[in-house]
N, C-alpha and C positions, 0 to 999 in steps of 0.2 A: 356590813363588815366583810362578808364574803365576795361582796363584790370586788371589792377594793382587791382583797386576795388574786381574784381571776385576772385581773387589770395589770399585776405585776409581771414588769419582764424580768424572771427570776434571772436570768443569765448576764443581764445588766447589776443585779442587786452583787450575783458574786465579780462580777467586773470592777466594781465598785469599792469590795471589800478586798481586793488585791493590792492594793495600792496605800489603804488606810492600814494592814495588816505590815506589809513591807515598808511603810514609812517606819513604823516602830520598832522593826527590827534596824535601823537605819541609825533614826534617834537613838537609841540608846547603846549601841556597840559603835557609833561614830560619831557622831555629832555632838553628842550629850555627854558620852561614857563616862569621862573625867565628874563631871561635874553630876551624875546621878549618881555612884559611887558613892559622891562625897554625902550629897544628901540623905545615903543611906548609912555614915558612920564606917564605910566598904572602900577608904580610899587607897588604902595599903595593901587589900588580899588582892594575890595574883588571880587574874582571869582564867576560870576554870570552864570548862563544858558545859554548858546548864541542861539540868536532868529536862524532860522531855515536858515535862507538866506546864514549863517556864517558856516554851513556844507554842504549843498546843492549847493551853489556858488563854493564853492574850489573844490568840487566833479565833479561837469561841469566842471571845468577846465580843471583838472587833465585829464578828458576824453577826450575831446576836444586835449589837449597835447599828448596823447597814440595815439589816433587816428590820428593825422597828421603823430609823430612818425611812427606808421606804415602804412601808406602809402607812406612816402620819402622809408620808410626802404626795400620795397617790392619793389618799382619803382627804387633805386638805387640800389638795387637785392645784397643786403647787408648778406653774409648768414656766417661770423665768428664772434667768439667772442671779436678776431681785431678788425675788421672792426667796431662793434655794440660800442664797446669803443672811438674809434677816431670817429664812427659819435654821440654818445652821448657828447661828449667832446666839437664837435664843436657846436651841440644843445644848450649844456648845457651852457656853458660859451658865444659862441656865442648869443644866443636869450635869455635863459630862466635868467641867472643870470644878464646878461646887462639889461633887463628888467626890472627885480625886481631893480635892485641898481636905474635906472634911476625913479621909480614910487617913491623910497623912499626918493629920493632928492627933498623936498617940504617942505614949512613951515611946514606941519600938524604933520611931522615924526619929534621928538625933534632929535633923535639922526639916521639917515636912514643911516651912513654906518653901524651899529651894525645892524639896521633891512635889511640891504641888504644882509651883513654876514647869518645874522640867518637864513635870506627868502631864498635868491640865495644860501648857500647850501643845503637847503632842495631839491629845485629843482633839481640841479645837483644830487645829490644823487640816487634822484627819479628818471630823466631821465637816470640814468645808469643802475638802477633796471627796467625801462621798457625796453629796447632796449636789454640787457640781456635776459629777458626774452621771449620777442617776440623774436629775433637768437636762442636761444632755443627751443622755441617749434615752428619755422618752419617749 
């Protein structure tokens, strides 16, 4: 396992994670805004500043995401653009979107398969955009 560690071009992993991190800020203040709003029961409150947690949070994520990504993706010595698809695929749909659908199935979400849609494919997306680009700049 340490190996795999030493293996890693850490500067590619946050390369990586710049892109999956500003796709989200993207989707959801432009692309999506209307329609995750609604999915959270938020389609009438005016758009206010979001406290600092509400950028910072999804950013750790998102890193935390990249960074596991690439360490399966260097330990399973994953090095086409094949391969980076079928393993973001089963990431994706596997963990990252079953995930999301599963958090938004709760009273609090009025409508969570629309917030599972909007959330889980941003993720998907995102983990395609990172596993791309870490197989790239391998």
């Amino acid at each position: 396992m340490f190996n795999v560690l030493a293996e890693i071009a850490w500067l590619n992993v946050l390369l990586a994670f710049v892109p999956y991190f500003l796709l989200g800020a993207l989707w959801f203040t432009l692309l999506f805004a209307r329609q995750y709003k609604t999915s959270l029961g938020r389609e009438n409150e005016i758009q206010q500043n979001p406290a600092p947690i509400f950028i910072i949070g999804p950013a750790l994520c998102c890193l935390v995401i990249t960074v596991a990504s690439a360490i399966l993706i260097y330990a399973l010595k994953i090095d086409s653009y094949e391969d980076a698809l079928i393993f973001a695929a089963i990431i994706g749909l596997g963990f990252l979107v079953a995930n999301t659908v599963n958090i938004a199935i709760n009273p609090n979400i009025p409508r969570p398969l629309l917030y599972g849609l909007i959330s889980g494919t941003y993720h998907f997306v995102g983990i395609v955009l990172v596993c791309i680009i870490l197989v790239a700049m391998k």
